[in-house]
N, CA and C atoms as a LAMMPS dump frame, in Angstrom:
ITEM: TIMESTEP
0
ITEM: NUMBER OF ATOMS
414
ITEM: BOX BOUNDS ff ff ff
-5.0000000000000000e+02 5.0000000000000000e+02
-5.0000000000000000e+02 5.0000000000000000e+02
-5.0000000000000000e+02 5.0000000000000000e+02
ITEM: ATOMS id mol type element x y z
1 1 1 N -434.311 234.501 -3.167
2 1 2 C -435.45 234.014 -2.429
3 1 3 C -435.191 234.251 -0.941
4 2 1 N -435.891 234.928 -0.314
5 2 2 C -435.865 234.954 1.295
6 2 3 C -436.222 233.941 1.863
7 3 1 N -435.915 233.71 2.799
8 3 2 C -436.433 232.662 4.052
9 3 3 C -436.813 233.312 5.22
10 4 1 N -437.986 233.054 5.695
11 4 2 C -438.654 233.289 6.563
12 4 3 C -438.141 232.23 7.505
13 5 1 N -437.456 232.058 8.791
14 5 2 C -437.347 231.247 9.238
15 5 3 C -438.469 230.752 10.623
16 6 1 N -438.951 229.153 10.583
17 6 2 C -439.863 228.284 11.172
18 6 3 C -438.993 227.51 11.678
19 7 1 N -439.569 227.429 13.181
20 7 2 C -439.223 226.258 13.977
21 7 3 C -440.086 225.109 14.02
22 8 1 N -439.083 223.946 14.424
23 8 2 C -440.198 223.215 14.237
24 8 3 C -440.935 222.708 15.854
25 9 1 N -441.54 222.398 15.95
26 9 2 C -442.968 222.449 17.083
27 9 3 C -442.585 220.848 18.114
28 10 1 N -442.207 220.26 17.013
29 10 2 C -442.339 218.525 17.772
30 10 3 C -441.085 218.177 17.874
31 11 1 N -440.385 216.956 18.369
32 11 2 C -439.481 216.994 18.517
33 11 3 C -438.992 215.928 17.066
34 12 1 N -439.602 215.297 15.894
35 12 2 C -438.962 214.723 15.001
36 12 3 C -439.779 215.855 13.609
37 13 1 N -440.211 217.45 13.812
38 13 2 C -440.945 218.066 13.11
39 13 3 C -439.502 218.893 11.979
40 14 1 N -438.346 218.691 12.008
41 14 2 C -437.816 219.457 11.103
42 14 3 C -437.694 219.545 9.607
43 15 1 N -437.664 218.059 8.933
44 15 2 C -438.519 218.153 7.659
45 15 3 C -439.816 219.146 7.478
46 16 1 N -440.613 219.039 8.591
47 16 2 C -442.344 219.836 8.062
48 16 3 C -441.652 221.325 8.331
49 17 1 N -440.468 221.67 9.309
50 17 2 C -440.222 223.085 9.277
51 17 3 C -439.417 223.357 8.033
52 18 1 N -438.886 222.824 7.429
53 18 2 C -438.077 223.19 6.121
54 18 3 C -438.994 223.32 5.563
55 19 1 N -439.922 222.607 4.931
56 19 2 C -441.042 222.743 3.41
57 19 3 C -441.469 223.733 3.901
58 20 1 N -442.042 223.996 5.183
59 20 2 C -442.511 225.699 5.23
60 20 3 C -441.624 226.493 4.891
61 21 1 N -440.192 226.572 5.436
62 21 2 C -439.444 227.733 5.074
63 21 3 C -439.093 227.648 3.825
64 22 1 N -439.193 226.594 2.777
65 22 2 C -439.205 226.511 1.431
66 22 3 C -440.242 226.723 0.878
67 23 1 N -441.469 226.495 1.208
68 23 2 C -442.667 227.405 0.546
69 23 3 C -443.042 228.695 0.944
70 24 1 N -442.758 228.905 2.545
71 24 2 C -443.02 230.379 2.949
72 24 3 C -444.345 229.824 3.977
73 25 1 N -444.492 228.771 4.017
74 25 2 C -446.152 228.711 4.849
75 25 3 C -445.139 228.754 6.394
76 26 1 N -447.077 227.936 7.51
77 26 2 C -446.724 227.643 8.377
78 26 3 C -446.086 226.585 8.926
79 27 1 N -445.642 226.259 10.123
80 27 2 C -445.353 224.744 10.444
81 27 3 C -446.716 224.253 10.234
82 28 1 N -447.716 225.1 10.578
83 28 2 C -449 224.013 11.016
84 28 3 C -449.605 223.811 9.905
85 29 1 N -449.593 224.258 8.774
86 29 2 C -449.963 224.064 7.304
87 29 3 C -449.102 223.087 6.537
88 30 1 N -448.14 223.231 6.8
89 30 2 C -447.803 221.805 6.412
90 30 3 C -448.042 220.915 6.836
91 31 1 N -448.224 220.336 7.915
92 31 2 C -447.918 219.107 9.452
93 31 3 C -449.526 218.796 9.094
94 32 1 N -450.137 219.7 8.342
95 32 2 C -451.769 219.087 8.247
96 32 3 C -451.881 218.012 7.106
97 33 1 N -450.673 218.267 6.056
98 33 2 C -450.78 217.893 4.838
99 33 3 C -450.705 215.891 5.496
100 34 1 N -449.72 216.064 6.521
101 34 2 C -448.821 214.277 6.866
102 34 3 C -450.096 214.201 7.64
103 35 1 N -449.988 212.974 7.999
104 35 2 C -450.641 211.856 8.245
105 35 3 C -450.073 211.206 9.332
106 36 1 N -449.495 211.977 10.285
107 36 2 C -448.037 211.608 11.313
108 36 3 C -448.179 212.594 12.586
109 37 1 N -447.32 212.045 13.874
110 37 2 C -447.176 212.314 14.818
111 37 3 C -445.769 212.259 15.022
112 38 1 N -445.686 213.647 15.09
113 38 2 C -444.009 214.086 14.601
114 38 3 C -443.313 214.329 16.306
115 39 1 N -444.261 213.553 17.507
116 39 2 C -443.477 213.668 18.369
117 39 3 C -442.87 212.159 18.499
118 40 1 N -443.215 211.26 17.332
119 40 2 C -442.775 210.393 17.406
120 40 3 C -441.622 209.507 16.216
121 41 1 N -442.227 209.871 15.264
122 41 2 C -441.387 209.63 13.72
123 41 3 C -441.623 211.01 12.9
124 42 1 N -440.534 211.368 11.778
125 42 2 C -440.675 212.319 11.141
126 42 3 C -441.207 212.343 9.788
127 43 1 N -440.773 212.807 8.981
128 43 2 C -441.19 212.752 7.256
129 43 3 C -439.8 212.748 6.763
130 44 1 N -439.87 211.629 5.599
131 44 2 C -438.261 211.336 5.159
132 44 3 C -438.237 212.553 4.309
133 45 1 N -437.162 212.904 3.566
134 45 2 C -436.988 213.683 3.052
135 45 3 C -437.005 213.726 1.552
136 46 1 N -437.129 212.009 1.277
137 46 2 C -437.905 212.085 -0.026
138 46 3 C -439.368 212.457 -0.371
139 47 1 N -440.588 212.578 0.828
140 47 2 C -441.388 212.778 0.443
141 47 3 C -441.762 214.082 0.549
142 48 1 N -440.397 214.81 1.056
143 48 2 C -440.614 216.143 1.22
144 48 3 C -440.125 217.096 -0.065
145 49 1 N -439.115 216.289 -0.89
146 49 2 C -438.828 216.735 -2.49
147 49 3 C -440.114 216.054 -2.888
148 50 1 N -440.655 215.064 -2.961
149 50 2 C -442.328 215.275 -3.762
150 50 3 C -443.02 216.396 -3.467
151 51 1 N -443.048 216.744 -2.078
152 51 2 C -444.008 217.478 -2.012
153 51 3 C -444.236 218.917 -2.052
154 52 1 N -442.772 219.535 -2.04
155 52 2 C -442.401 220.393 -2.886
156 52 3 C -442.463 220.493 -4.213
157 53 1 N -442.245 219.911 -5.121
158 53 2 C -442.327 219.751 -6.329
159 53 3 C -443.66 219.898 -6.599
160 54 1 N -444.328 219.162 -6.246
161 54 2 C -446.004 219.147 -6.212
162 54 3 C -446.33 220.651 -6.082
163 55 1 N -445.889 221.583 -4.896
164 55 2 C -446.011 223.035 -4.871
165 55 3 C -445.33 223.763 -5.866
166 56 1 N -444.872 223.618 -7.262
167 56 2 C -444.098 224.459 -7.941
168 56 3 C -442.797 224.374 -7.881
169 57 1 N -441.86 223.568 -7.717
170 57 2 C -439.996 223.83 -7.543
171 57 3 C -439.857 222.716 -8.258
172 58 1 N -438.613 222.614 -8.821
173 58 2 C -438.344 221.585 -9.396
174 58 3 C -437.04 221.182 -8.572
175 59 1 N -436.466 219.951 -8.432
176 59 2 C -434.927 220.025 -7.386
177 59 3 C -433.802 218.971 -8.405
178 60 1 N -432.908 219.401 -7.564
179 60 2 C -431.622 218.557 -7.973
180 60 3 C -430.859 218.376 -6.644
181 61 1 N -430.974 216.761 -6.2
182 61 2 C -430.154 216.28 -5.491
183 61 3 C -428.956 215.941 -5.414
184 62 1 N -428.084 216.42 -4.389
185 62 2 C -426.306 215.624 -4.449
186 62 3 C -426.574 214.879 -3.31
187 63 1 N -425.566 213.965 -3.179
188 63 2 C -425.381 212.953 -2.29
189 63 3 C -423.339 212.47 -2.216
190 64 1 N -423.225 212.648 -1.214
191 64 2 C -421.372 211.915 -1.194
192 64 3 C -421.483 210.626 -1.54
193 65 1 N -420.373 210.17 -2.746
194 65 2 C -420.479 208.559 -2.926
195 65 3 C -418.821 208.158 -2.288
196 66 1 N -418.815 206.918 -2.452
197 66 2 C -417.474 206.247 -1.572
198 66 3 C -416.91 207.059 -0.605
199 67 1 N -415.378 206.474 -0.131
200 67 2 C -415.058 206.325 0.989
201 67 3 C -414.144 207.894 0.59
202 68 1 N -414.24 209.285 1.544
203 68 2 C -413.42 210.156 1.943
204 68 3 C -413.783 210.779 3.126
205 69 1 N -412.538 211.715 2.779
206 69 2 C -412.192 212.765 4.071
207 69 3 C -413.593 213.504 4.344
208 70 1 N -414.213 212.845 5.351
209 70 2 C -415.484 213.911 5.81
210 70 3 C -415.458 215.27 6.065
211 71 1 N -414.647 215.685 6.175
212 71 2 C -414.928 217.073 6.522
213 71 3 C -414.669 217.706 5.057
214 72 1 N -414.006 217.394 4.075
215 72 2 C -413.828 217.775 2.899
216 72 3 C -415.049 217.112 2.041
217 73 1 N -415.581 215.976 2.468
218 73 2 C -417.449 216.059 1.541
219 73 3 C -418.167 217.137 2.479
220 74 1 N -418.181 217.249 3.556
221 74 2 C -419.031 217.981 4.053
222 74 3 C -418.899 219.398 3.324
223 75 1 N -417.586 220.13 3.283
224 75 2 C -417.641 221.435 2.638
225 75 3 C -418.078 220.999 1.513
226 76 1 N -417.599 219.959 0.432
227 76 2 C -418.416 220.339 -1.329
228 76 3 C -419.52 220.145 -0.8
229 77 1 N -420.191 219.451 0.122
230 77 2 C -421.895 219.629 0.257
231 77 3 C -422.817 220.109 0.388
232 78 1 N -421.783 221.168 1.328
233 78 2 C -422.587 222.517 1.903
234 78 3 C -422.149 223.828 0.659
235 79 1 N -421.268 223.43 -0.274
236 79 2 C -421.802 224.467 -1.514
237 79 3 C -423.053 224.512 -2.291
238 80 1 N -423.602 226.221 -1.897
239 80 2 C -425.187 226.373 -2.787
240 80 3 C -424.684 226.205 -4.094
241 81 1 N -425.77 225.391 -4.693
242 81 2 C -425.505 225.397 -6.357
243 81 3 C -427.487 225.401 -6.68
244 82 1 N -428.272 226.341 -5.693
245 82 2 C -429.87 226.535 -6.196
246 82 3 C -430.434 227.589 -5.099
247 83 1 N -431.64 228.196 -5.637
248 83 2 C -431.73 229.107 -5.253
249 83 3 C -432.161 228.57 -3.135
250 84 1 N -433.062 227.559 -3.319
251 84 2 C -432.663 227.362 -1.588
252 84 3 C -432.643 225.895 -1.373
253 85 1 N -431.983 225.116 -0.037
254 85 2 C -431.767 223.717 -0.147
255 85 3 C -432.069 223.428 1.003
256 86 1 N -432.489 222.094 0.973
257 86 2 C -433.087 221.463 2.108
258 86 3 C -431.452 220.271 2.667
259 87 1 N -430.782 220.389 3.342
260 87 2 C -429.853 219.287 3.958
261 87 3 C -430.144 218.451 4.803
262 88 1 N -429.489 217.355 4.701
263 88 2 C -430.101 216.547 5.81
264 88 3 C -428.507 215.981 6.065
265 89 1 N -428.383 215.778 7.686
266 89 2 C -427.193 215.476 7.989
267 89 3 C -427.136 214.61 9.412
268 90 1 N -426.328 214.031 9.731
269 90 2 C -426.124 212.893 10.963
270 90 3 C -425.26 213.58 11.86
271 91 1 N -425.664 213.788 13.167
272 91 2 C -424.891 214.816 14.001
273 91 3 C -423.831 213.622 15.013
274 92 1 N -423.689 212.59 14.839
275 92 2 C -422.6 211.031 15.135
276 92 3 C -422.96 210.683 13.921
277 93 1 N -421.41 209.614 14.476
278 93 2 C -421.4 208.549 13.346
279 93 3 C -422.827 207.478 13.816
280 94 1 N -423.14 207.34 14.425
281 94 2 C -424.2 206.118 14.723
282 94 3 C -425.321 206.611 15.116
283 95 1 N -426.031 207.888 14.549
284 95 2 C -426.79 208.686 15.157
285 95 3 C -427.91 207.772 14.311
286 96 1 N -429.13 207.432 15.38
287 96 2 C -430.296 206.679 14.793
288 96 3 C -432.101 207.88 13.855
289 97 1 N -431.498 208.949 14.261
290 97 2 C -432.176 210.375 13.143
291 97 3 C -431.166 210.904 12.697
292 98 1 N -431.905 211.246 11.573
293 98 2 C -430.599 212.692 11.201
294 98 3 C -431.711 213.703 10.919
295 99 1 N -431.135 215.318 10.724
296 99 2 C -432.015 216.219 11.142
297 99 3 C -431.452 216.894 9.341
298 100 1 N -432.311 217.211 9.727
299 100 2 C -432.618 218.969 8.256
300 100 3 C -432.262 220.007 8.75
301 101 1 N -431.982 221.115 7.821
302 101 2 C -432.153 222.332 7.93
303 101 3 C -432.045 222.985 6.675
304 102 1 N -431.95 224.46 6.727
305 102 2 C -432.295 225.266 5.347
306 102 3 C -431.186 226.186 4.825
307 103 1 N -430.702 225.698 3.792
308 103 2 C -429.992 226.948 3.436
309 103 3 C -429.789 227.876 2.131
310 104 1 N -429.801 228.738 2.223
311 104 2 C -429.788 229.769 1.289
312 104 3 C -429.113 229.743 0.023
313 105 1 N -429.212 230.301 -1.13
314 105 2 C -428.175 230.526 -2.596
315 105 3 C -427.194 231.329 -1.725
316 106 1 N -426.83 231.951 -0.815
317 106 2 C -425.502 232.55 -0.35
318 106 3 C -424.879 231.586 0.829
319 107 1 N -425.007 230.386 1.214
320 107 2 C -424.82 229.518 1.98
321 107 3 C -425.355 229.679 3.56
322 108 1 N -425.786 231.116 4.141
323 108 2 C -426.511 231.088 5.07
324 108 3 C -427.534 229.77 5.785
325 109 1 N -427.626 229.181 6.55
326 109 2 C -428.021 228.23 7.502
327 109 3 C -429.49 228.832 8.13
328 110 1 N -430.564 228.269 7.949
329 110 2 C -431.397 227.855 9.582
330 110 3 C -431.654 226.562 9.594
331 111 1 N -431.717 226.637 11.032
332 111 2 C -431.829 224.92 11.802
333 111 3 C -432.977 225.389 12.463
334 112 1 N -434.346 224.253 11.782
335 112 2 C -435.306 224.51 12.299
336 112 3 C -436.059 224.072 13.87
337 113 1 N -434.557 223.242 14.745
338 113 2 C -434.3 223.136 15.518
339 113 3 C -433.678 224.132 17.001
340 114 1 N -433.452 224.808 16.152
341 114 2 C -432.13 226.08 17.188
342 114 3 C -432.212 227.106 16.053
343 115 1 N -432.935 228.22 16.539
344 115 2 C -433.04 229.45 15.782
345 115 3 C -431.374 230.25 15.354
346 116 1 N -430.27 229.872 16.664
347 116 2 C -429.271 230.367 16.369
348 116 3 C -428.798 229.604 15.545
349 117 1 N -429.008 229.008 14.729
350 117 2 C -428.862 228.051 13.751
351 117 3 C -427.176 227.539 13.796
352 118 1 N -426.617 226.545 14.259
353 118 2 C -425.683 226.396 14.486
354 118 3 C -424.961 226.488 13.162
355 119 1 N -423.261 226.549 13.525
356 119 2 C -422.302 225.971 12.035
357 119 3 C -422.584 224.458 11.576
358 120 1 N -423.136 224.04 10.664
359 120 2 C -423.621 223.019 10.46
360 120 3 C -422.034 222.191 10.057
361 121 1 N -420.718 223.158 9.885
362 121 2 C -419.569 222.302 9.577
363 121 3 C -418.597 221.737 10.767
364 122 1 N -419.205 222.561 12.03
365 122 2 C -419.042 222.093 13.251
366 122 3 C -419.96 221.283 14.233
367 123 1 N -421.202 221.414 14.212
368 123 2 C -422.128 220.631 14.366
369 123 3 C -422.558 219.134 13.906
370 124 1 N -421.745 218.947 12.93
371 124 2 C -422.661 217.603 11.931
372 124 3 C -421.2 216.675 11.745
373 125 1 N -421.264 215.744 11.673
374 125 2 C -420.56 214.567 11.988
375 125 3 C -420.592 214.344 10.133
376 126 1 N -421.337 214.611 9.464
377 126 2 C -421.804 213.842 8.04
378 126 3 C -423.158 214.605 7.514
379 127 1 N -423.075 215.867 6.714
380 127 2 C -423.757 216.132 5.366
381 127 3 C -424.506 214.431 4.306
382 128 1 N -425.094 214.222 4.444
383 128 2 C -425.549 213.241 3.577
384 128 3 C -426.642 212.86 2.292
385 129 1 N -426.761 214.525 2.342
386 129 2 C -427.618 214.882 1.177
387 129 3 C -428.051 216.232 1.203
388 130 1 N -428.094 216.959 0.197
389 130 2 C -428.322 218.313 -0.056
390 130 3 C -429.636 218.298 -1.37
391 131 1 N -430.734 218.847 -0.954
392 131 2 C -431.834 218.958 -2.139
393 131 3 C -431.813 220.543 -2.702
394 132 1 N -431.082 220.916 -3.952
395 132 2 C -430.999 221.777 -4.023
396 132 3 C -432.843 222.708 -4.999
397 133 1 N -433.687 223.33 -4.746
398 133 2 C -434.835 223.622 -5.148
399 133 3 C -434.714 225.065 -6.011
400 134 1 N -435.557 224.758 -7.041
401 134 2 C -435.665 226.455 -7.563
402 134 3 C -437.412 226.462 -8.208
403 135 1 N -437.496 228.077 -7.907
404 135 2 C -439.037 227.88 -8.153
405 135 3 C -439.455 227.663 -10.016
406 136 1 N -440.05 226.956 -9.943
407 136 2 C -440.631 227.061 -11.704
408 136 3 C -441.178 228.698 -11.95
409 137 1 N -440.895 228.901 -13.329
410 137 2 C -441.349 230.005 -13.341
411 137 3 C -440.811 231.483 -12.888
412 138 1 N -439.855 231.751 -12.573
413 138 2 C -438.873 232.578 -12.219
414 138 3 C -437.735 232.862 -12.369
């Protein structure tokens, strides 16, 4: 599956830029679907696995449980195990958002924040969920 990579527009818009780069639309085709002002609060990322799903994908979520070495959950987290995944991660420990981005079945990164899409294993303080998606039907 390619990714077209989308930035996102607002400053809490990176959920609405992932579901585009996971469906292939626009930012602004999605951002029509919410009901929100994404220069102020974002879209959690559970309603963004509904609403994918709703478009055709079916997903499988991981999540780190108990107490370890962060940088060693962060690598099993950031292993692809689907064809593309939505992450969501805390860039501090006390960070009051955490941000998304997209990554590929070959582990490739965009941050729909910073086109140079940073190392998300140097960048991120804490991986805290990985939605891994594949399309129905393919």
């Amino acid at each position: 599956m390619k990714v077209k990579y989308v930035a996102q527009e607002q400053e809490h818009g990176c959920v609405v830029a992932c579901i585009a780069m996971v469906l292939g639309w626009d930012y602004g085709d999605v951002a029509d679907y919410f009901q929100n002002d994404f220069d102020k609060s974002g879209v959690k990322l559970d309603f963004a696995k509904t609403f994918i799903c709703e478009h055709g994908f079916s997903v499988i979520e991981k999540r780190p449980e108990g107490f370890m070495d962060i940088k060693q959950s962060n690598k099993r987290m950031l292993e692809p195990f689907a064809q593309i995944h939505i992450v969501g991660g805390s860039q501090f420990i006390d960070a009051k958002h955490n941000h998304a981005f997209v990554m590929d079945k070959n582990g490739k990164t965009w941050n729909p924040g910073n086109q140079k899409h940073p190392d998300p294993m140097n960048d991120y303080y804490s991986i805290n969920r990985v939605c891994g998606f594949w399309r129905e039907n393919s």
